[in-house]
C-alpha positions in Angstrom: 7.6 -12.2 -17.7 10.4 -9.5 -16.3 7.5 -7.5 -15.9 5.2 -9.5 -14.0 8.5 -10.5 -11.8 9.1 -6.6 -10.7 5.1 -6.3 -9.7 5.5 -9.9 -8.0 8.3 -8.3 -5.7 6.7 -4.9 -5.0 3.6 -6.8 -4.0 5.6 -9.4 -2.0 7.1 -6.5 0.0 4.2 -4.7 0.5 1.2 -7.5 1.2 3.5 -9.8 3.4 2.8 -8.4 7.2 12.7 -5.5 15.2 13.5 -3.4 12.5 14.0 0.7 12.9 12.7 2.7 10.7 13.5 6.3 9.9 11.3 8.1 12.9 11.6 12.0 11.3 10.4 10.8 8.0 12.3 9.6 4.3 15.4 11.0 4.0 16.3 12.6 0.6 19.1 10.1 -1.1 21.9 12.1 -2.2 23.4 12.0 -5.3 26.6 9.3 -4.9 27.5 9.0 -8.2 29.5 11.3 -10.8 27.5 12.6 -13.9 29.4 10.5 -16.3 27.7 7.8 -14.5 24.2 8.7 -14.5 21.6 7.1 -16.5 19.0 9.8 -15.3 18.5 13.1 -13.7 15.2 13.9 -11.7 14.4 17.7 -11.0 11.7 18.4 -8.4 9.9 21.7 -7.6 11.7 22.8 -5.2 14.8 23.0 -7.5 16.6 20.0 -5.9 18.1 17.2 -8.0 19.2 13.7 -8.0 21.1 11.3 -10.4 20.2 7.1 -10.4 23.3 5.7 -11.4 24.0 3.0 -14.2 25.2 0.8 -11.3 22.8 0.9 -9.5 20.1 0.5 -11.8 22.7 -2.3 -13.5 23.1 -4.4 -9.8 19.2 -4.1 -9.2 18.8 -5.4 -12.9 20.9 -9.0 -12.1 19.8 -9.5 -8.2 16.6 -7.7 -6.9 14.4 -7.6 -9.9 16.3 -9.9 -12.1 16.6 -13.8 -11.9 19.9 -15.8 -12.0 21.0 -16.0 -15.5 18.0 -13.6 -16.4 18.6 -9.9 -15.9 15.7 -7.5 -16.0 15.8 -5.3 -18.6 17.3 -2.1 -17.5 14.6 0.0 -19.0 12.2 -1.5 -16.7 14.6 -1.5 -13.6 15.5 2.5 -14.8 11.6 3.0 -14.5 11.0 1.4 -10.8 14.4 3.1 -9.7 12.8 6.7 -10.8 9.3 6.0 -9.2 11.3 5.3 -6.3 12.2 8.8 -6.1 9.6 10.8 -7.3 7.1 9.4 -4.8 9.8 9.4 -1.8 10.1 13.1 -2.6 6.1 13.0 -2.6 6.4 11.7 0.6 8.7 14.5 1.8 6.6 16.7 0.7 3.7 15.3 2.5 5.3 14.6 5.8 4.4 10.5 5.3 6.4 8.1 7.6 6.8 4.5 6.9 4.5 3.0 9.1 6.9 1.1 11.6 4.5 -1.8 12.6 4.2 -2.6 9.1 7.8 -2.9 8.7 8.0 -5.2 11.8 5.5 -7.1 10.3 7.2 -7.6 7.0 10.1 -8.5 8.1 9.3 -11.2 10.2 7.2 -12.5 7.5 10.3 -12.3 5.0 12.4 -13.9 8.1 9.9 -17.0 8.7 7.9 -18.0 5.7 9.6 -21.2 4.7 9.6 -20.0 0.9 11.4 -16.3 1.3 14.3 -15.9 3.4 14.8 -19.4 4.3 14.6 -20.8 1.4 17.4 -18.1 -0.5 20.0 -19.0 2.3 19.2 -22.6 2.7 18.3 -22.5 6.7 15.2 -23.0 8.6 13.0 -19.9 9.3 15.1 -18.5 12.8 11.8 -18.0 14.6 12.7 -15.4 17.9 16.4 -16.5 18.3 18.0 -12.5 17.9 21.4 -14.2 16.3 20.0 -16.4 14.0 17.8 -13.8 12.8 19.7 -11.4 11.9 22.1 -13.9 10.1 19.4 -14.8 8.3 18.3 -11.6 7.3 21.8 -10.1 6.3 22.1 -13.3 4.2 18.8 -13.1 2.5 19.4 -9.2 1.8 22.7 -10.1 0.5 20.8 -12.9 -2.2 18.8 -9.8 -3.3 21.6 -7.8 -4.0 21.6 -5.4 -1.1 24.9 -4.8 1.3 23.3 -6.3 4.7 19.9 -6.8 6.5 20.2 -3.0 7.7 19.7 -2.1 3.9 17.1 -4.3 3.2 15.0 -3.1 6.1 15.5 0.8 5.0 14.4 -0.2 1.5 11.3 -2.1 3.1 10.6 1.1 5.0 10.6 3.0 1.6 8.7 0.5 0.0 6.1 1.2 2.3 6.3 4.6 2.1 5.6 4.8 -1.4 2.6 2.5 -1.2 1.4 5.1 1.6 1.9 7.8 -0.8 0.3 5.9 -3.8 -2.5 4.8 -2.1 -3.0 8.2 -0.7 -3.1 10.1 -4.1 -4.1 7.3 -6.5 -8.2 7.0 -7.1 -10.3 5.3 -4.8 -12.0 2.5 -5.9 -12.6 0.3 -2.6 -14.5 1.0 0.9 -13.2 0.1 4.1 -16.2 -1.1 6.2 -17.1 -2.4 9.9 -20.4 -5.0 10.6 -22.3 -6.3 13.6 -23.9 -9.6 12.2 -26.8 -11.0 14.8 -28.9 -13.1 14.7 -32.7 -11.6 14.5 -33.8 -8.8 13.3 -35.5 -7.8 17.0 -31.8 -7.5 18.2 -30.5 -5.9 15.2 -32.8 -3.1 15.9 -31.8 -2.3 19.7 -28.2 -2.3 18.6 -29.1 0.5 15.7 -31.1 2.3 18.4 -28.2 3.0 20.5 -26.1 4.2 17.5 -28.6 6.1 16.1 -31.5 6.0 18.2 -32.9 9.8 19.5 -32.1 11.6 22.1 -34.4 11.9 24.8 -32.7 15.0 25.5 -32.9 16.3 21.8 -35.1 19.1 21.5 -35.3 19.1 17.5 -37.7 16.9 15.9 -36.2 14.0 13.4 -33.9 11.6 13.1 -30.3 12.4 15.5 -27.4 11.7 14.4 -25.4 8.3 14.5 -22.5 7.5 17.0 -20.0 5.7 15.3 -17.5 5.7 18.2 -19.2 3.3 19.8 -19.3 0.7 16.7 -16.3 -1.3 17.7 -17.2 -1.5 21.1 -21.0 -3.4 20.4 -19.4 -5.4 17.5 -16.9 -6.7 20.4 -20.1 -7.1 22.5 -22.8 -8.7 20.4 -21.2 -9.5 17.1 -21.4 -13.6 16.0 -18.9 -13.2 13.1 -15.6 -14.9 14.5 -13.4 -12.8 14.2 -15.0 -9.3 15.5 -13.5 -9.9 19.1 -10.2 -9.3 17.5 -11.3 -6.7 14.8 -14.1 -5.1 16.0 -16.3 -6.2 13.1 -13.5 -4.2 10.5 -13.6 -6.0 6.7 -11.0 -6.2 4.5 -11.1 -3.3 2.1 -13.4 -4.4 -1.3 -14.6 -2.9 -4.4 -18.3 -2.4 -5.8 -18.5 -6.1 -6.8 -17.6 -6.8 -3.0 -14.0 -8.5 -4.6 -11.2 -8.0 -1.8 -7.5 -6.6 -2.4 -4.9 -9.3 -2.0 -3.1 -12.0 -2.9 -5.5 -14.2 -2.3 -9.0 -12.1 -2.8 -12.6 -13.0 -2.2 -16.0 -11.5 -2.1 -18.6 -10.4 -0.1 -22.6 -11.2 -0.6 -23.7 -8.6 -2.7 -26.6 -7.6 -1.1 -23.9 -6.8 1.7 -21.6 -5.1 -0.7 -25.3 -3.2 -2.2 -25.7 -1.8 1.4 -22.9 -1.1 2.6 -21.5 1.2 -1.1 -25.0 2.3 -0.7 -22.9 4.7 2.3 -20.8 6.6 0.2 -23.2 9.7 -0.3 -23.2 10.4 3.6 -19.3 10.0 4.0 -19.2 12.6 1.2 -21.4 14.8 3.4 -19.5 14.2 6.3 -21.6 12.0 8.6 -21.7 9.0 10.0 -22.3 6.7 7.9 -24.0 3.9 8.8 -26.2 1.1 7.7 -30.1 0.5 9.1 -30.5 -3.5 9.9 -30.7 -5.5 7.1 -30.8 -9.2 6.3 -28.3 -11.6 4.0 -28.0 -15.0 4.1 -26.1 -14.9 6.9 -27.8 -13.2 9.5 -28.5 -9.3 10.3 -26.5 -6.9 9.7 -25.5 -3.4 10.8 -22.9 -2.2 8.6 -20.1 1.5 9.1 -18.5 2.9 6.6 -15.0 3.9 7.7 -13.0 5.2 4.6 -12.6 5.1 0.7 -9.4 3.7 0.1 -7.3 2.9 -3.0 -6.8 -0.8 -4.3 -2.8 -2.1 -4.6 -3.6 -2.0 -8.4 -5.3 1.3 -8.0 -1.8 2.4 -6.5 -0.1 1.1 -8.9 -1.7 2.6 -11.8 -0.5 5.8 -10.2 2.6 4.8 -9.6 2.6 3.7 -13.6 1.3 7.6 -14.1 3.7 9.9 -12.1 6.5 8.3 -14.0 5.5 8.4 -17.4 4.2 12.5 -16.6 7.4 13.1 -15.2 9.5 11.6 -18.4 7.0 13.8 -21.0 6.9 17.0 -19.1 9.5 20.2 -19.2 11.3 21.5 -16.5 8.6 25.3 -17.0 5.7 22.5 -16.3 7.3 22.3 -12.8 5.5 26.2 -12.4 2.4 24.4 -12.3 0.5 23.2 -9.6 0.7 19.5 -8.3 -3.4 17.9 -9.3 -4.6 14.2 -8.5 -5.6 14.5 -12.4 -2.3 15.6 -13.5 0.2 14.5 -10.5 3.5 16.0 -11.6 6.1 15.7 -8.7 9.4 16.1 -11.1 11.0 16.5 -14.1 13.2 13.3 -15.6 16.1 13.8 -18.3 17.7 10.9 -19.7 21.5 11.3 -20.0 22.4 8.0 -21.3 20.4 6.0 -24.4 19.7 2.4 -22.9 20.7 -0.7 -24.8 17.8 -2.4 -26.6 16.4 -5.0 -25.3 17.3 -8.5 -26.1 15.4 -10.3 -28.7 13.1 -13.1 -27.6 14.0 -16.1 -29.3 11.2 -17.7 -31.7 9.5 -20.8 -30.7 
């Protein structure tokens, strides 16, 4: 149940859509506590170290990851504290920024769902009064544990961080597509035509190549789904049985999904991928594929994988280079033994 509880918040901070965020990237945490203290050391490649303290790991334990009355156990919480760091150094590494709309996003979801914020501090959501909501949201850090809303929002900003990482390195195993959905198939046609109709101009024989740019533009223009004003016909990401990420997925006709994974082999090559007309049960469709992408559990199966590598390797492994197959960003020694975990009572 602790288990499910620590995923629950990681997906709660990272699916929910004025904070600052750092703008030159993750800073590196330094080391604030004194060996005798440490429950862990993490050695990366470049030689650098850090230390996550039994405090820390013992405060996140009883307020963020833990329930009242019901600590997590602090093998679990040791775990989540290390990924933390490895994949923030990942991100260093990288150059990834937390994505600042995102964080904007999350926070004034945290801030106004009714269930979150609110409900830990016993107000109403503070809607766009500037006061109230930032009482609000140095209250509700404070009931998880955290100093004020200022730390709340930097660990949000990490949060998403490390999903940008994760879902950067970890498999992909979604698509991220685009559709114009018409009516008739006469329609249809002329719309494909001018993304990937010849050239009159063209002096080789065959078929010319496709021009995605101006996708979003005729999904805006012709498009009946009613949404693609706003989105420019873009999908939710979804997997080969056409199943959405989410908290709340669903799925797409599978002669759509068919089509459109049908794609994959010309983004490979590096052209435009797109779909000739075809028909569902919904209309016409005309479908781009944009990207591959990595689910939320995709990402977290990596996330699962770059710590347990980094507790079984040797510091010598660190000579070796970084692989998506064998994703070793640091080394981690344990310099405390953890107390067992608490017996579940029988029924």
């Amino acid at each position: 149940m602790t288990q499910r509880r620590l995923w629950w918040l990681l997906a709660l901070l990272l699916l929910v859509a004025g904070c600052t965020t750092q703008p030159h990237g993750v800073d590196a945490l330094p080391p604030t506590v004194a060996p005798q203290d440490a429950l862990a050391r993490i050695t990366f490649r470049d030689g650098t170290q850090t230390l996550i303290a039994r405090a820390q790991a013992e405060r996140f334990s009883q307020t963020l990851y833990g329930a009242p009355g019901q600590p997590a156990p602090l093998d679990l919480v040791l775990d989540e504290l290390i990924t933390r760091q490895l994949l923030l150094q990942r991100a260093r590494e990288l150059d990834i920024t937390p994505d600042s709309a995102r964080v904007d996003r999350t926070i004034d979801q945290l801030l106004n769902d009714p269930q979150i914020c609110a409900a830990r501090v016993g107000s109403e959501p503070p809607g766009q009064d500037a006061a109230a909501r930032q009482r609000v949201l140095d209250l509700c850090a404070q009931s998880f544990g955290f100093e004020d809303g200022l730390t709340l929002r930097n660990f949000i900003a990490e949060e998403i961080t490390i999903d940008q990482v994760a879902r950067r390195e970890a498999s992909k195993d979604m698509v991220r597509a685009a559709h114009i959905l018409v009516d008739d198939q006469a329609q249809a046609q002329q719309i494909y035509d001018r993304l990937c109709g010849g050239d009159s101009q063209a002096t080789t024989a065959g078929p010319q190549p496709c021009h995605g740019e101006q996708f979003a533009a005729l999904a805006r223009q012709y498009s009946i789904e009613p949404n693609a004003q706003q989105s420019g016909g873009e999908l939710p990401p979804f997997d080969v049985q056409g199943v959405t990420d989410g908290p709340q997925p669903s799925q797409f006709d599978q002669t759509f999904v068919s089509a459109t994974w049908e794609l994959t082999s010309s983004l490979a090559a590096g052209q435009e991928a797109i779909s000739r007309p075809f028909q569902t049960q919904f209309g016409w469709h005309i479908v781009r594929l944009l990207e591959l992408v990595a689910s939320s559990n995709a990402a977290m199966q990596y996330r699962a994988q770059v710590v347990e590598l980094a507790k079984a390797a040797t510091p010598d492994e660190l000579r070796q280079p970084y692989t998506p197959e064998r994703p070793l960003i640091g080394v981690v020694e344990l310099l405390q033994p953890l107390p067992e975990p608490a017996a579940t009572p029988a029924p």
